[in-house]
Biopython code that builds the backbone (N, CA, C, O; Angstrom):
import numpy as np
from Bio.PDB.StructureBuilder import StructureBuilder

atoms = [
    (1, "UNK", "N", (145.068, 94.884, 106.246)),
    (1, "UNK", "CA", (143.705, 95.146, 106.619)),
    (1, "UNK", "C", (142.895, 95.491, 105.383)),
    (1, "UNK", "O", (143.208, 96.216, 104.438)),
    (2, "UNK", "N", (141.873, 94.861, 105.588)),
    (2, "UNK", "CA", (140.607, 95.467, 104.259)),
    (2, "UNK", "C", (140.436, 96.492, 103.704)),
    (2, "UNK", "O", (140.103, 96.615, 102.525)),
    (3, "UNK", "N", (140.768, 97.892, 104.969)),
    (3, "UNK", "CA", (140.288, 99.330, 104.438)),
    (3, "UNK", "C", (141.387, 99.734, 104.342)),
    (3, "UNK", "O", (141.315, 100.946, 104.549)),
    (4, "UNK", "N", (142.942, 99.302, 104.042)),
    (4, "UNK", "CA", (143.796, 99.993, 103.992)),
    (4, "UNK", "C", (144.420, 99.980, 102.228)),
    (4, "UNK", "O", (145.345, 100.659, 101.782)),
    (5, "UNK", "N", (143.774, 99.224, 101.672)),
    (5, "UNK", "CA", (144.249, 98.991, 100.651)),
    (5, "UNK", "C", (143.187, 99.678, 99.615)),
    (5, "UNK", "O", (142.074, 100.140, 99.869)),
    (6, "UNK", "N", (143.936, 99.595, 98.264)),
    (6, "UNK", "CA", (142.573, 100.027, 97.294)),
    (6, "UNK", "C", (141.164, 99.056, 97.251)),
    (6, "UNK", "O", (140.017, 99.490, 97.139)),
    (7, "UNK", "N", (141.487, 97.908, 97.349)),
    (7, "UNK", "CA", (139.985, 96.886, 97.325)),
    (7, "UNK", "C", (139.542, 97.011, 98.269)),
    (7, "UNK", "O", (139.053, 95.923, 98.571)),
    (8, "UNK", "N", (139.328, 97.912, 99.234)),
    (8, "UNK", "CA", (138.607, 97.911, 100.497)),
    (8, "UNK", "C", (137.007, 97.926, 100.046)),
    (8, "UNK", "O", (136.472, 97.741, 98.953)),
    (9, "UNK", "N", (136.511, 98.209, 101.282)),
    (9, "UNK", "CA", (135.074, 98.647, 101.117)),
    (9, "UNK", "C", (134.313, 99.620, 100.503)),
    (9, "UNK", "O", (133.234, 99.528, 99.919)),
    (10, "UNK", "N", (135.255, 100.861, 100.787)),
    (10, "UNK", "CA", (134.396, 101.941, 100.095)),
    (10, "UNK", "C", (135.701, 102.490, 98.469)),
    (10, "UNK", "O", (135.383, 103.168, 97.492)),
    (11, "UNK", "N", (136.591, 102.091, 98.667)),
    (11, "UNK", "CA", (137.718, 101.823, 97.253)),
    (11, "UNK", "C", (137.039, 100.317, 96.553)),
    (11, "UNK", "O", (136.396, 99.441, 97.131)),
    (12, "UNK", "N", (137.507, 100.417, 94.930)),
    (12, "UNK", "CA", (137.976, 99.299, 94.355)),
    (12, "UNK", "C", (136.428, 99.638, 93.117)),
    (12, "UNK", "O", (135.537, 100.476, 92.982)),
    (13, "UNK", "N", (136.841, 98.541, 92.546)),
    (13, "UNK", "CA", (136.096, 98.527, 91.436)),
    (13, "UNK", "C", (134.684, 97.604, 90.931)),
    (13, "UNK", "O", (134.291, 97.425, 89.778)),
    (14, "UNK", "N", (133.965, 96.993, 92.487)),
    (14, "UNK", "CA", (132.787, 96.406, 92.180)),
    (14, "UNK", "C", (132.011, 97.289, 92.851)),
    (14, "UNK", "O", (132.356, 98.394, 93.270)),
    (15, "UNK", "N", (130.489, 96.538, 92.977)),
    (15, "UNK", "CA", (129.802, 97.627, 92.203)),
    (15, "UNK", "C", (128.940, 97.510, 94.052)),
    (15, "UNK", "O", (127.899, 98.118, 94.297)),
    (16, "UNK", "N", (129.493, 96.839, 94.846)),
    (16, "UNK", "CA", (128.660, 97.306, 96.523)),
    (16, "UNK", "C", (128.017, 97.893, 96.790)),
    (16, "UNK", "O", (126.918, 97.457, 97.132)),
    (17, "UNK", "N", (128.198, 98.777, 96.800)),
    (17, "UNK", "CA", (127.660, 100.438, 97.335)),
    (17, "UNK", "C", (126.424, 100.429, 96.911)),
    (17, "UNK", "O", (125.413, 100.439, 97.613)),
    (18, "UNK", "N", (126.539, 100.400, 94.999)),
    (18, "UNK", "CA", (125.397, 100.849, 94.063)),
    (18, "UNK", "C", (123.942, 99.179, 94.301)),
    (18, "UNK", "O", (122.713, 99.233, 94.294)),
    (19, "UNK", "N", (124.880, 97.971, 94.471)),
    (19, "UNK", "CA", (123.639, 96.972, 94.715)),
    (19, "UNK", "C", (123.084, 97.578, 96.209)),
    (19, "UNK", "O", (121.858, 97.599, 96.325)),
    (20, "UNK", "N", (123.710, 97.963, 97.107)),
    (20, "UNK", "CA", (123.259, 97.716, 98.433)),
    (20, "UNK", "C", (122.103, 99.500, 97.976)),
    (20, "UNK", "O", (120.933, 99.518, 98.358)),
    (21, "UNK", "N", (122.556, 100.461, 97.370)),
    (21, "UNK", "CA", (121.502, 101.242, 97.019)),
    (21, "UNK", "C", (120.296, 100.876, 96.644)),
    (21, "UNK", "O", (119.197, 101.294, 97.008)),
    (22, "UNK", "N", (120.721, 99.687, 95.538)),
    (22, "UNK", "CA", (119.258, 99.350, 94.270)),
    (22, "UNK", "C", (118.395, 98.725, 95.612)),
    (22, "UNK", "O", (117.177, 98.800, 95.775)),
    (23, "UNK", "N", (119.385, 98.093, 96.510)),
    (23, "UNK", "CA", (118.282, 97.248, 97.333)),
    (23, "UNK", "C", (117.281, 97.587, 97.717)),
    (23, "UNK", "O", (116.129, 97.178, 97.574)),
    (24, "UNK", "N", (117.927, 98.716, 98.455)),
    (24, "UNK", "CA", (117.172, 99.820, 99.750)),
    (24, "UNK", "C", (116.110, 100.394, 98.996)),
    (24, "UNK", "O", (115.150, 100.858, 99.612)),
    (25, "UNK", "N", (116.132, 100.422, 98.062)),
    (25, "UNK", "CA", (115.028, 101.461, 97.102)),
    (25, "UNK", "C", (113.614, 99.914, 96.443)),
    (25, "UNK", "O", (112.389, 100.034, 96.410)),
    (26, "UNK", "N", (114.292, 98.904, 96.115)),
    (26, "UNK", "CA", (113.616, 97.795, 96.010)),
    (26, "UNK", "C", (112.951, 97.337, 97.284)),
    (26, "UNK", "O", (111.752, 97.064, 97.226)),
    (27, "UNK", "N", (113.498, 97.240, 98.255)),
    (27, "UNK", "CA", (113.011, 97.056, 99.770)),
    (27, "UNK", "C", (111.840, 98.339, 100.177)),
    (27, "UNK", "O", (110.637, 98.273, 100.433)),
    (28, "UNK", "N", (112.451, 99.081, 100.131)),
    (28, "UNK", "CA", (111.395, 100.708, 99.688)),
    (28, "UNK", "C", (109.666, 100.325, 99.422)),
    (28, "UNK", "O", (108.652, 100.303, 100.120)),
    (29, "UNK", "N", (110.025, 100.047, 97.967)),
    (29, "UNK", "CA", (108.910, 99.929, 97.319)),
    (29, "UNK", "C", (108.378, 98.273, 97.334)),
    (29, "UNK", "O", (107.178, 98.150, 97.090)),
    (30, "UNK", "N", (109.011, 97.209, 97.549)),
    (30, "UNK", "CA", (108.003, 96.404, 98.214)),
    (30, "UNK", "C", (107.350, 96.988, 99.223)),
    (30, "UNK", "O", (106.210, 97.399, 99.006)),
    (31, "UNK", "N", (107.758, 97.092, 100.120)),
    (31, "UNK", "CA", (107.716, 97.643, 101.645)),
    (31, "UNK", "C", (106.196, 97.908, 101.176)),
    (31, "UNK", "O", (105.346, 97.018, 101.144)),
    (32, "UNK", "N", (105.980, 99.187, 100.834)),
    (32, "UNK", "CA", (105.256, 100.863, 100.161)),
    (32, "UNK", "C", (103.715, 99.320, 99.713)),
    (32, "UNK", "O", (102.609, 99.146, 100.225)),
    (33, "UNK", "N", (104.277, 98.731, 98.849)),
    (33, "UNK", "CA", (103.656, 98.186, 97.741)),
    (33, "UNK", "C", (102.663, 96.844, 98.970)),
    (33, "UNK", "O", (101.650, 96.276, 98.561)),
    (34, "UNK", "N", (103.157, 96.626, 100.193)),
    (34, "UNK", "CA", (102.642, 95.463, 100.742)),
    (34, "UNK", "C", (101.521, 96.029, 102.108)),
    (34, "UNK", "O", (100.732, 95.498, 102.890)),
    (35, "UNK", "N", (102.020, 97.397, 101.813)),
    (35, "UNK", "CA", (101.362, 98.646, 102.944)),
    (35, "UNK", "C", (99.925, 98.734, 101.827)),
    (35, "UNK", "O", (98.917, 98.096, 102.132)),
    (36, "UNK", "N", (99.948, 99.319, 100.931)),
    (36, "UNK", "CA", (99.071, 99.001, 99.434)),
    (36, "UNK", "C", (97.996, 97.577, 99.718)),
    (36, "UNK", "O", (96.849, 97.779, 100.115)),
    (37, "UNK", "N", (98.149, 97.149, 99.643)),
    (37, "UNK", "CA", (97.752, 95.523, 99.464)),
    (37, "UNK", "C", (96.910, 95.119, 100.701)),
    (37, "UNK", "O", (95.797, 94.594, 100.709)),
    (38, "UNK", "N", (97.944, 95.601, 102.075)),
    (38, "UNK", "CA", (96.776, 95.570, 102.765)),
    (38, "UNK", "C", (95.814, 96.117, 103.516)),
    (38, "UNK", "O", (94.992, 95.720, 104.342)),
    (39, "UNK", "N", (96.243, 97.517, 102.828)),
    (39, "UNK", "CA", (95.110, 98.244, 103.344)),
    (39, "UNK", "C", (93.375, 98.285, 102.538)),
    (39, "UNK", "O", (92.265, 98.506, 103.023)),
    (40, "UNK", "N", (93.858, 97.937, 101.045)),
    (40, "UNK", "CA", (92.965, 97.713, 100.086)),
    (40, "UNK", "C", (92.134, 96.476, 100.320)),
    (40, "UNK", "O", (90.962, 96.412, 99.951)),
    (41, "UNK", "N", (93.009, 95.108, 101.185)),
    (41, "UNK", "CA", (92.386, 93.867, 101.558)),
    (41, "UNK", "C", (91.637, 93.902, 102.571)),
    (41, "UNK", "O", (90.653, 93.189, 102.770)),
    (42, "UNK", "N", (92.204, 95.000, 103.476)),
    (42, "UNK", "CA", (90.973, 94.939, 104.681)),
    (42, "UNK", "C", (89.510, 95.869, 104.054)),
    (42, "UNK", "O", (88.315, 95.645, 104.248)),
    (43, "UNK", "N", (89.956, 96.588, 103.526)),
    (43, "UNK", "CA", (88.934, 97.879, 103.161)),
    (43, "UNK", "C", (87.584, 96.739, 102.285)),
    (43, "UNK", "O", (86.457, 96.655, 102.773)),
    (44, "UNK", "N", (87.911, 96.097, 101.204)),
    (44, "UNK", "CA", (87.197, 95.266, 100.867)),
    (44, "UNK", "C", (86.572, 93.868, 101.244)),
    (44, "UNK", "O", (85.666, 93.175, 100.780)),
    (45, "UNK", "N", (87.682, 93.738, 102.555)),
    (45, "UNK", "CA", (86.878, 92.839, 103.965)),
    (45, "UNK", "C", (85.764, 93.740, 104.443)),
    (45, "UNK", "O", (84.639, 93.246, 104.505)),
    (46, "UNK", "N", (85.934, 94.957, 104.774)),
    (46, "UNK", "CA", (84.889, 95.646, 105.419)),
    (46, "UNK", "C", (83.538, 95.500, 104.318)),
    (46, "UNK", "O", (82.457, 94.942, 104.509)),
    (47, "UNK", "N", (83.973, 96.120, 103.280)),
    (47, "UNK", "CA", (83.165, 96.462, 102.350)),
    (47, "UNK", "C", (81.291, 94.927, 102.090)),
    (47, "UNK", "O", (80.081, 94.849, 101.879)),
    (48, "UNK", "N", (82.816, 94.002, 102.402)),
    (48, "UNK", "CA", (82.265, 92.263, 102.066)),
    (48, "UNK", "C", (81.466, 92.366, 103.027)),
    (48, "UNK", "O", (80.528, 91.661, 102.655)),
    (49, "UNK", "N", (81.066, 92.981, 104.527)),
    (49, "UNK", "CA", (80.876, 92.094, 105.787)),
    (49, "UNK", "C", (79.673, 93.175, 106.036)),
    (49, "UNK", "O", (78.626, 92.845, 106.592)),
    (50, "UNK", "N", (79.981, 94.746, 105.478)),
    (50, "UNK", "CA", (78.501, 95.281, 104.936)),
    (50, "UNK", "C", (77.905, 95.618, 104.196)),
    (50, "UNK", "O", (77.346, 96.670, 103.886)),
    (51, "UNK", "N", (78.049, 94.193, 103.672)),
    (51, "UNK", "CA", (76.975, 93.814, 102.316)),
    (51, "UNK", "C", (77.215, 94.150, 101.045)),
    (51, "UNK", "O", (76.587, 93.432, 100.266)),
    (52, "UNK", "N", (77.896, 94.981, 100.520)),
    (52, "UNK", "CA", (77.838, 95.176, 99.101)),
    (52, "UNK", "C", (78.926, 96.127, 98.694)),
    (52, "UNK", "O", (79.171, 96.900, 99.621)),
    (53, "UNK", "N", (79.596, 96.320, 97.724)),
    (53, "UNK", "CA", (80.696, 96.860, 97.472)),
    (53, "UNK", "C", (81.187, 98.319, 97.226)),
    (53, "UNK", "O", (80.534, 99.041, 96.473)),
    (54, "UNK", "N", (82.204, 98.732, 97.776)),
    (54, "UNK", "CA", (82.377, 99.879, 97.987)),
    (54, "UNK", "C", (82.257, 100.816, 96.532)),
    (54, "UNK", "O", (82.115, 102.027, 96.703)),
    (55, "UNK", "N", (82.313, 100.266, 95.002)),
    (55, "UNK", "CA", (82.301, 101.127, 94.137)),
    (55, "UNK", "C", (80.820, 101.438, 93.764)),
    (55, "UNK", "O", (80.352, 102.389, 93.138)),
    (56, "UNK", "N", (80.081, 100.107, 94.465)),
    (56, "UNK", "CA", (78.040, 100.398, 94.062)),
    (56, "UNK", "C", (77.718, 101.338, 94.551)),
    (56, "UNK", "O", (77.798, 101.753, 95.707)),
    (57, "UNK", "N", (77.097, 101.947, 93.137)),
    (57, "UNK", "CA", (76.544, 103.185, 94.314)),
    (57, "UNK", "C", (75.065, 103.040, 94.521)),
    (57, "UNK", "O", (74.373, 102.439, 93.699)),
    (58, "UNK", "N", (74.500, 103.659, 95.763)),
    (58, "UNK", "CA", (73.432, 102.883, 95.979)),
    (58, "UNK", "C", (72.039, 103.928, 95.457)),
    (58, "UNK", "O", (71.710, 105.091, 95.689)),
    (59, "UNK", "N", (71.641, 103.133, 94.884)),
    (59, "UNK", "CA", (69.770, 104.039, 93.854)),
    (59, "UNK", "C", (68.302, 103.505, 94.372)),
    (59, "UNK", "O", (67.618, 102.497, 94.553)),
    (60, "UNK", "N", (68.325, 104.635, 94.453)),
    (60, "UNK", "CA", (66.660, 104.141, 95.410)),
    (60, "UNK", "C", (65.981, 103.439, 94.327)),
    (60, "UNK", "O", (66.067, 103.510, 93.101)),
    (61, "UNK", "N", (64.933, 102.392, 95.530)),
    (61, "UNK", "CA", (64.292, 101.300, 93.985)),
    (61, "UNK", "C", (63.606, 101.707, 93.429)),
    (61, "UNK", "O", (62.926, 102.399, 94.187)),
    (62, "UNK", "N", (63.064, 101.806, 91.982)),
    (62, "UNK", "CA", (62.219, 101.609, 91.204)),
    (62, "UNK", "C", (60.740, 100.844, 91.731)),
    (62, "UNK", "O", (60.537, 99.779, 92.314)),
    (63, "UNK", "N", (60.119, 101.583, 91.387)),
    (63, "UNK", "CA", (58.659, 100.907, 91.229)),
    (63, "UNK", "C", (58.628, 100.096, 89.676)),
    (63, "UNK", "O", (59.123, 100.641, 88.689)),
    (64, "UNK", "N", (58.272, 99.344, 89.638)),
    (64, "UNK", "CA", (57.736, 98.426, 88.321)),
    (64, "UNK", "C", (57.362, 99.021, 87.273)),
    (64, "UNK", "O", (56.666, 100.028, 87.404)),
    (65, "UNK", "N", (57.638, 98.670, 86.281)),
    (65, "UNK", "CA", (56.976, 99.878, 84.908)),
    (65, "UNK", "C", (55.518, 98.991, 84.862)),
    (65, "UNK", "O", (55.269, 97.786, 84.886)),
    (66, "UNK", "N", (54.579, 100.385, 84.773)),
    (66, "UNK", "CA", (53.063, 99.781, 83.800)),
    (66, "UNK", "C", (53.123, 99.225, 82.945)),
    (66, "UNK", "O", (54.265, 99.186, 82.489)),
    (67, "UNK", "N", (52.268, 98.601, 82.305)),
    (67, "UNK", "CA", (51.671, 98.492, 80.757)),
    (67, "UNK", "C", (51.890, 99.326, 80.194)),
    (67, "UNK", "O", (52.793, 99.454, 79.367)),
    (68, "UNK", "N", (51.147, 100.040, 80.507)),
    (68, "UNK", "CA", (51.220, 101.722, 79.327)),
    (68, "UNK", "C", (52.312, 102.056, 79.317)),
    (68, "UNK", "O", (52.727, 102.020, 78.158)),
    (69, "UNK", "N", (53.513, 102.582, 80.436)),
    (69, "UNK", "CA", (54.824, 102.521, 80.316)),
    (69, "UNK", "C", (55.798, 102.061, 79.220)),
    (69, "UNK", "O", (56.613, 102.528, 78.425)),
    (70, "UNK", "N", (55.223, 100.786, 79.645)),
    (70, "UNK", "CA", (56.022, 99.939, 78.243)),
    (70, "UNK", "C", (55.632, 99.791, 76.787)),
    (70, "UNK", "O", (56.432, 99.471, 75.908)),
    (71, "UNK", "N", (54.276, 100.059, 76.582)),
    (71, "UNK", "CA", (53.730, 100.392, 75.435)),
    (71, "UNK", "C", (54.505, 101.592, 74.597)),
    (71, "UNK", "O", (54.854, 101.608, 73.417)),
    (72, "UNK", "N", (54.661, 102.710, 75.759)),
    (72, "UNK", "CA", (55.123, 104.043, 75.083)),
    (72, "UNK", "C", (56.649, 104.071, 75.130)),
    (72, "UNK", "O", (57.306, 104.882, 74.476)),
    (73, "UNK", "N", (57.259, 103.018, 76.047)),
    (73, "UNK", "CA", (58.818, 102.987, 75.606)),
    (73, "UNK", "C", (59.142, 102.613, 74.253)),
    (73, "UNK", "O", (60.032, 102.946, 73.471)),
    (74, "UNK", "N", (57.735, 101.481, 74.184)),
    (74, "UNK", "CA", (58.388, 100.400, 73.123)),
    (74, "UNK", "C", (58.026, 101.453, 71.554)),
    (74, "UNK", "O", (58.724, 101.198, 70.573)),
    (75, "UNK", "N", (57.403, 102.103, 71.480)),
    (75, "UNK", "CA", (56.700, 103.166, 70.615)),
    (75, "UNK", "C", (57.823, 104.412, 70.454)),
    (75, "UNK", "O", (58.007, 105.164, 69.497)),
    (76, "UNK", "N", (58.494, 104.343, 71.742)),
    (76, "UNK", "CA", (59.440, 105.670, 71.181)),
    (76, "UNK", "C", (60.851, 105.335, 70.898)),
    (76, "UNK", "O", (61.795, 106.036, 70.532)),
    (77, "UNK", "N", (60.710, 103.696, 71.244)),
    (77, "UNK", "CA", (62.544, 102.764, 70.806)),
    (77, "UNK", "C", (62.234, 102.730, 69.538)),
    (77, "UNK", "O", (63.268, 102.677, 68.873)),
    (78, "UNK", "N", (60.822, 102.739, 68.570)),
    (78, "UNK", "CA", (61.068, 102.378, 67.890)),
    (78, "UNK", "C", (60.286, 101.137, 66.969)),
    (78, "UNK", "O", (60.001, 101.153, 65.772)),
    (79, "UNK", "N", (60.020, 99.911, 68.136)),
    (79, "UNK", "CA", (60.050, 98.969, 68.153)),
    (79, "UNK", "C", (58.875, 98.141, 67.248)),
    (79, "UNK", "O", (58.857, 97.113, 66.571)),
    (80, "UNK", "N", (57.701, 99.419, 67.720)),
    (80, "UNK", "CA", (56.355, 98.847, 67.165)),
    (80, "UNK", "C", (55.960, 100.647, 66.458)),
    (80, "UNK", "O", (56.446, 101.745, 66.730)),
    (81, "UNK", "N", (55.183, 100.338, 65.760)),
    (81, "UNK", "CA", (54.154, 101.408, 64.934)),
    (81, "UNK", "C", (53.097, 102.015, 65.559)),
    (81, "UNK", "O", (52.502, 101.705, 66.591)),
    (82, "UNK", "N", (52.919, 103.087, 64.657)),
    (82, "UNK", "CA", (51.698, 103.845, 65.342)),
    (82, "UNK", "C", (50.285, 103.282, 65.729)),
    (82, "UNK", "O", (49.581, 103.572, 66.697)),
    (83, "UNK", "N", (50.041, 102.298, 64.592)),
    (83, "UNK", "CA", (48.580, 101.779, 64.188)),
    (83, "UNK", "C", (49.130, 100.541, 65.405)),
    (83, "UNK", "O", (48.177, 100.407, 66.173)),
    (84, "UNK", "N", (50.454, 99.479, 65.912)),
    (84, "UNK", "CA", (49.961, 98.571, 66.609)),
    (84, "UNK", "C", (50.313, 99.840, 68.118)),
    (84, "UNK", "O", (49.524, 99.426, 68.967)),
    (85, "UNK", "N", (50.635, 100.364, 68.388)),
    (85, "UNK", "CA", (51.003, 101.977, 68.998)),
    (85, "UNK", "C", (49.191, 101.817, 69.812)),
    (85, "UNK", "O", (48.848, 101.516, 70.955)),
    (86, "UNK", "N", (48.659, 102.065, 68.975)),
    (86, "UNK", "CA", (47.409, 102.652, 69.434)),
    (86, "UNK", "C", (46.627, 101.236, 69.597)),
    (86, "UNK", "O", (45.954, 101.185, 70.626)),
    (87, "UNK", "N", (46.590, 100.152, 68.829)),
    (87, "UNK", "CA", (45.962, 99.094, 69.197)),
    (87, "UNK", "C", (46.088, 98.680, 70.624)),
    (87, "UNK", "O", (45.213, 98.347, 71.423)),
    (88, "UNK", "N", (47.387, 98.777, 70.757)),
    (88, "UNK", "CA", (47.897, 97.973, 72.503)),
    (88, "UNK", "C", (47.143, 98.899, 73.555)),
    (88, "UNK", "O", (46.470, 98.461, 74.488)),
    (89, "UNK", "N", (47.371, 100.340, 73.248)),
    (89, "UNK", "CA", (46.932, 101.122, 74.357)),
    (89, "UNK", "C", (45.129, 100.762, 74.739)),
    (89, "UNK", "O", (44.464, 100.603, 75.763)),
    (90, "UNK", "N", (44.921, 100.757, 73.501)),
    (90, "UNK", "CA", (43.175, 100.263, 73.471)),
    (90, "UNK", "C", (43.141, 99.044, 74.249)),
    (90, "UNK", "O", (42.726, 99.280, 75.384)),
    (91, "UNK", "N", (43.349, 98.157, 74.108)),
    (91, "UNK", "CA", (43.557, 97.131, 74.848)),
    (91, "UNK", "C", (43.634, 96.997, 76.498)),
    (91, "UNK", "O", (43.205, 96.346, 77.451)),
    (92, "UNK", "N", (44.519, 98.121, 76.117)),
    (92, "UNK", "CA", (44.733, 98.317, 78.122)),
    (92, "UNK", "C", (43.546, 99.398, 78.530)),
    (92, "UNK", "O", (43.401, 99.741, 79.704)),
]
sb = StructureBuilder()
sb.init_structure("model")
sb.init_model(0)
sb.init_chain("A")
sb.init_seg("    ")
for serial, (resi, resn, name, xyz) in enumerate(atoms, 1):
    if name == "N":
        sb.init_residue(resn, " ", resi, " ")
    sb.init_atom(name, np.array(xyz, "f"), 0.0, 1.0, " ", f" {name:<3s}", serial, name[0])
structure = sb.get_structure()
């Protein structure tokens, strides 16, 4: 009989036991890993179906920048000088 000898099932010198362990722990974590996958796939089905994505966060709109607005951005980036600075504003 199989279990009566040293090469049995739970005797002998291959390595059974330890693959049928690695399995269970590989089976484990697929398992874990496909639970993962689709809970993240539906969540971003939802996300898709109202409208826009779950990491946007949402900012009330902006009104339009003025003229003058942009005159004095562009004046404090840098961009333009005092003398054309004051020309533009005249203008407006």
């Amino acid at each position: 009989m199989m279990w009566d000898g040293d090469q049995g099932w739970s005797h002998g010198g291959d390595y059974g036991g330890w693959l049928m362990f690695v399995g269970m722990i590989l089976l484990t974590v697929a398992v874990v890993l496909l639970i993962v996958y689709l809970v993240r796939l539906s969540s971003a089905t939802a996300a898709s179906r109202a409208g826009g994505s779950q990491t946007a966060s949402i900012a009330p709109p902006t009104a339009p920048e003025s003229p003058r607005d942009i005159v004095k951005r562009r004046y404090a980036a840098g961009e333009i000088d005092c003398e054309k600075y004051l020309e533009l504003l005249k203008d407006l």
